[in-house]
C-alpha positions in Angstrom: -43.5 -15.8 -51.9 -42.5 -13.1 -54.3 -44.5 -10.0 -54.6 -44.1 -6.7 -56.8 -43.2 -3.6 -55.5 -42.1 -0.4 -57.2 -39.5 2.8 -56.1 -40.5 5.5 -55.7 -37.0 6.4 -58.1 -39.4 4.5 -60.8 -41.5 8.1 -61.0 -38.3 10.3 -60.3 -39.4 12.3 -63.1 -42.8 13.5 -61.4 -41.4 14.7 -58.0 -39.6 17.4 -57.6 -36.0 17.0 -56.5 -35.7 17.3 -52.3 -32.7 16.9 -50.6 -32.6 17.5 -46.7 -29.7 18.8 -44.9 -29.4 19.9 -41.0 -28.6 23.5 -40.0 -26.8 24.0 -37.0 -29.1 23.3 -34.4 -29.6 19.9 -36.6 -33.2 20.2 -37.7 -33.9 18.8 -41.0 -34.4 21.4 -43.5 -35.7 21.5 -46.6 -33.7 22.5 -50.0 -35.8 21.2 -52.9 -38.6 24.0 -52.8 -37.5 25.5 -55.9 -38.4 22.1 -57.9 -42.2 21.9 -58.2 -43.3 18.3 -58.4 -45.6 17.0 -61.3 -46.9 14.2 -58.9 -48.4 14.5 -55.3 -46.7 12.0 -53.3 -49.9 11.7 -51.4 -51.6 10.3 -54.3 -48.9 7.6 -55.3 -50.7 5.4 -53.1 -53.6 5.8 -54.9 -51.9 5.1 -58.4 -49.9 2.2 -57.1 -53.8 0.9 -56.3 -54.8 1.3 -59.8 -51.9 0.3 -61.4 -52.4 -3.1 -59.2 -49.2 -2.8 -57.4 -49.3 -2.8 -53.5 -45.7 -2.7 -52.0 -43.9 1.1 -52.1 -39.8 1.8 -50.9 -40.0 5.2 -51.1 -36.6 7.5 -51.5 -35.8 10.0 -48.5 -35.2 12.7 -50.8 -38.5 12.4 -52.0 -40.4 13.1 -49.1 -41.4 17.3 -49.7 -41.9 17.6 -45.8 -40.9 15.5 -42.5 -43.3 16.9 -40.1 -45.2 14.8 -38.1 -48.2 15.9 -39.7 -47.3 15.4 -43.1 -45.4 11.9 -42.6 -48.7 10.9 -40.9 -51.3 11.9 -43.9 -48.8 9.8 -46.1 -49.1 6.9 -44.0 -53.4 7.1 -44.0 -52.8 7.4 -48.0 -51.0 4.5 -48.1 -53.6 2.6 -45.7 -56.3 3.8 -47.5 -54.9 2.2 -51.1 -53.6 -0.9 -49.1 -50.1 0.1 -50.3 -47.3 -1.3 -47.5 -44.0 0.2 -47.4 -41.0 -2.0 -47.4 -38.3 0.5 -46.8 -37.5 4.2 -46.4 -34.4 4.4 -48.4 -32.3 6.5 -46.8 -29.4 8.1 -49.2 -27.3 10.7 -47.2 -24.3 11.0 -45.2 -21.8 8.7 -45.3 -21.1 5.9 -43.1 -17.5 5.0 -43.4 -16.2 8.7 -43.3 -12.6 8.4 -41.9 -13.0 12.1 -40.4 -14.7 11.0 -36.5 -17.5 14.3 -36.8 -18.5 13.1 -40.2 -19.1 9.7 -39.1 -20.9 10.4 -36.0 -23.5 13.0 -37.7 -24.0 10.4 -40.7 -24.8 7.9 -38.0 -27.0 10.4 -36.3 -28.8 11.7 -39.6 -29.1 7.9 -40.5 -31.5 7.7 -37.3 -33.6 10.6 -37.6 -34.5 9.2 -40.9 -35.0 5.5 -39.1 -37.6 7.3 -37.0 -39.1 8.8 -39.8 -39.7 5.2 -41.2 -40.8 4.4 -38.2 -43.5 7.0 -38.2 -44.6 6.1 -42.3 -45.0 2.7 -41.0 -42.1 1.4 -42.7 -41.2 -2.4 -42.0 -37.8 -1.3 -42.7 -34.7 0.9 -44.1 -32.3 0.3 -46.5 -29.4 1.8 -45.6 -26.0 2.8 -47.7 -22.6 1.4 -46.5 -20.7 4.5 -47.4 -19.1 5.9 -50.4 -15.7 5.7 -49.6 -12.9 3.0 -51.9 -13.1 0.1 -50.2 -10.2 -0.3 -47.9 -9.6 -2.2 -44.7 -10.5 1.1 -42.5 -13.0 2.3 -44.7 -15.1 -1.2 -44.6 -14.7 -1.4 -40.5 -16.1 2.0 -39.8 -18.9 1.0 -41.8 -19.8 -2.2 -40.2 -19.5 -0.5 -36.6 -21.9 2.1 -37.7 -24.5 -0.4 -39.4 -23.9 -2.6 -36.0 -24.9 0.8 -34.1 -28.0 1.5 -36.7 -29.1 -2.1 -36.9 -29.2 -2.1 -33.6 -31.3 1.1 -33.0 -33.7 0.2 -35.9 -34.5 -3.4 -34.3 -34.8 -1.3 -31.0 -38.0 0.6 -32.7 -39.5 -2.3 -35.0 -37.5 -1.8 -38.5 -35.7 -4.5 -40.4 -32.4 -2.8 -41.8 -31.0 -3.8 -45.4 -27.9 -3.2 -47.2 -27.2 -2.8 -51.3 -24.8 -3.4 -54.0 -24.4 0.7 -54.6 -21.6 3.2 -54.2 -18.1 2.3 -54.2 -17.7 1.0 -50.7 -20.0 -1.7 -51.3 -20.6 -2.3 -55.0 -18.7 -5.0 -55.4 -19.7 -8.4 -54.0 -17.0 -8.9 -52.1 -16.5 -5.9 -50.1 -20.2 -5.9 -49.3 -19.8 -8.9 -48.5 -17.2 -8.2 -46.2 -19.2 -5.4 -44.2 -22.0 -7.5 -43.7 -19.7 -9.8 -41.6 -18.2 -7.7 -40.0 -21.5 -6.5 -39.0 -22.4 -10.1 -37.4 -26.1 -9.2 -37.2 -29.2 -10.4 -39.7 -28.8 -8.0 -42.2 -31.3 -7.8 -45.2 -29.8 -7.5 -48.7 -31.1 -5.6 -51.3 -29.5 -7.0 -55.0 -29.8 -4.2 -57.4 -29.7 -5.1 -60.9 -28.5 -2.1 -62.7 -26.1 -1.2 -59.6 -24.6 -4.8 -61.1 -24.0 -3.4 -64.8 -21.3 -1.2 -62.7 -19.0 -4.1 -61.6 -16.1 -5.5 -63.1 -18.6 -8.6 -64.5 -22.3 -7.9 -63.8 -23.5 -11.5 -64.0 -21.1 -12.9 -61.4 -22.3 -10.1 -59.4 -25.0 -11.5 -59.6 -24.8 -14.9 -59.1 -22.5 -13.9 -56.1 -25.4 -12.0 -54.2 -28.6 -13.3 -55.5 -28.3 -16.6 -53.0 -27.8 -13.9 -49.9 -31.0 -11.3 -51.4 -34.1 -10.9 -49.4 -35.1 -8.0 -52.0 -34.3 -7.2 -55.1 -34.4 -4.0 -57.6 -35.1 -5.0 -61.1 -33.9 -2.8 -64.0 -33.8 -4.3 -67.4 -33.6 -2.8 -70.9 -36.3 -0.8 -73.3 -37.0 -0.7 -76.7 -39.3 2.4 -76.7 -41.9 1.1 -74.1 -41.3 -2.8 -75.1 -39.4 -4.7 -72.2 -36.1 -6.7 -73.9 -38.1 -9.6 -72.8 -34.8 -12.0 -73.5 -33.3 -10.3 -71.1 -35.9 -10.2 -68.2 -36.2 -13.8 -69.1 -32.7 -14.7 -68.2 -32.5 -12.1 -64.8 -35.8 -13.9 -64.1 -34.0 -17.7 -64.2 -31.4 -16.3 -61.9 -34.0 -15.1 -59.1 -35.8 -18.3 -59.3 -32.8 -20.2 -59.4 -32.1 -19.7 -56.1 -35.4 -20.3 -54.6 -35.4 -16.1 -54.4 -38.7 -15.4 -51.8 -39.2 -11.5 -51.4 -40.4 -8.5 -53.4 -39.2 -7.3 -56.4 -39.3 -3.5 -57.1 -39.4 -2.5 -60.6 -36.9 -0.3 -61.3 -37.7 2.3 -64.3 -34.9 5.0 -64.8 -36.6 7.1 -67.8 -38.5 10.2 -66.7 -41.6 9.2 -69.5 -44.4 6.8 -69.7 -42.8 5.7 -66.2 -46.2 4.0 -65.8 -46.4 2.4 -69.1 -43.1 1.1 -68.4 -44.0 -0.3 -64.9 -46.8 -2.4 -66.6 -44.7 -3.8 -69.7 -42.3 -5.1 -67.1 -44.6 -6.2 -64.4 -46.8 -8.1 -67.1 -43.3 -9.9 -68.5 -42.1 -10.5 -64.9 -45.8 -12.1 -64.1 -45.7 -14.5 -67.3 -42.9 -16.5 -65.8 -43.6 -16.3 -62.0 
């Protein structure tokens, strides 16, 4: 079954930019203060309700606060607008650092924002294989680090998923690679306009889409009009191969972000 989800990178535009980084005692702090969001992300749920769409993976960075308290009103909002959340996408550090302090404390960051999903209720994490060029070395500390993290997240209920993003793992083949080296049940994430920056984006495709238990959907506008020829043909693709999972619709403008997540759920919905 195939159900519609958004990111919360679709309204990037409305939050104000977080980023989180540990001092030395390693407690998360805070360094996006000075960007004032637009949009409460307390009442995303809310407008994910109206806007009929009930499945949320929601970007670390835009979380404005990870105290308990805070991370627990978010998860009553999102229970209160029947919203689930899929993943906690978790972009920072960098998992196939050569240098043995970097990798550790990415690993270690990596689960503090596990628990985090954890505490949201998340049913999962996607995770980044690391931003390294995709070398032998570079490719094994990676897959000994998601073996360490997958293991942890099953450990505390969370489903951990892998995508076609960065340079360690944007190509198929490489992710590929990490994800058997990793010899546990990985999730995939295929991400569409992550694709457009291989060497040939449709046999990216067509490489990952048979291995994707998710999928992040970014096609074309012409002001607020979906290329409709072109959702068509990604559309044939996902159904193709029997594709049974949510699809998050990806909008990367920072206007009528709404108006944009209807056109393209209503021209994904004709087909399904």
């Amino acid at each position: 079954m195939i159900e519609l989800a958004i990111s919360s990178w679709s309204l990037h535009g409305q939050f104000g930019q977080v980023w989180y980084e540990p001092d030395p005692d390693k407690v998360m702090i805070n360094h996006g203060g000075q960007n004032p969001a637009n949009l409460d992300l307390l009442d995303l749920p809310a407008q994910m309700a109206e806007n009929g769409i009930f499945v949320l993976e929601l970007c670390n960075f835009h979380l404005p606060s990870v105290e308990n308290s805070y991370l627990l009103r978010l998860k009553q909002a999102m229970q209160d607008a029947g919203v689930s959340l899929a993943n906690l996408l978790i972009d920072t550090g960098n998992l196939s650092a050569a240098d043995d302090a970097d990798w550790l404390d990415s690993i270690k960051m990596a689960s503090f924002w596990q628990d985090i999903a954890q505490t949201l209720g998340a049913k999962g994490v996607r995770l980044d294989c690391g931003t390294d060029a995709p070398t032998p070395a570079a490719i094994e500390r990676s897959a000994r680090a998601l073996q360490e993290l997958f293991d942890y997240g099953h450990k505390i209920g969370l489903s951990t998923t892998v995508e076609n993003w960065r340079q360690l793992s944007l190509e198929p083949v490489n992710l590929l690679e990490i994800m058997r080296q990793v010899d546990r049940p990985l999730k995939l994430c295929v991400d569409f306009g992550n694709a457009e920056k291989t060497a040939d984006k449709m046999a990216t495709l067509e490489t990952l889409l048979p291995h994707a238990n998710s999928i992040h959907l970014k096609v074309n506008f012409d002001g607020l009009a979906v290329d409709v020829d072109e959702l068509n043909t990604y559309m044939a693709m996902i159904q193709q191969v029997n594709f049974a999972g949510h699809i998050s619709l990806i909008v990367g403008e920072t206007s009528d972000e709404w108006e944009r997540i209807q056109a393209m759920k209503a021209a994904v919905e004709r087909v399904l």
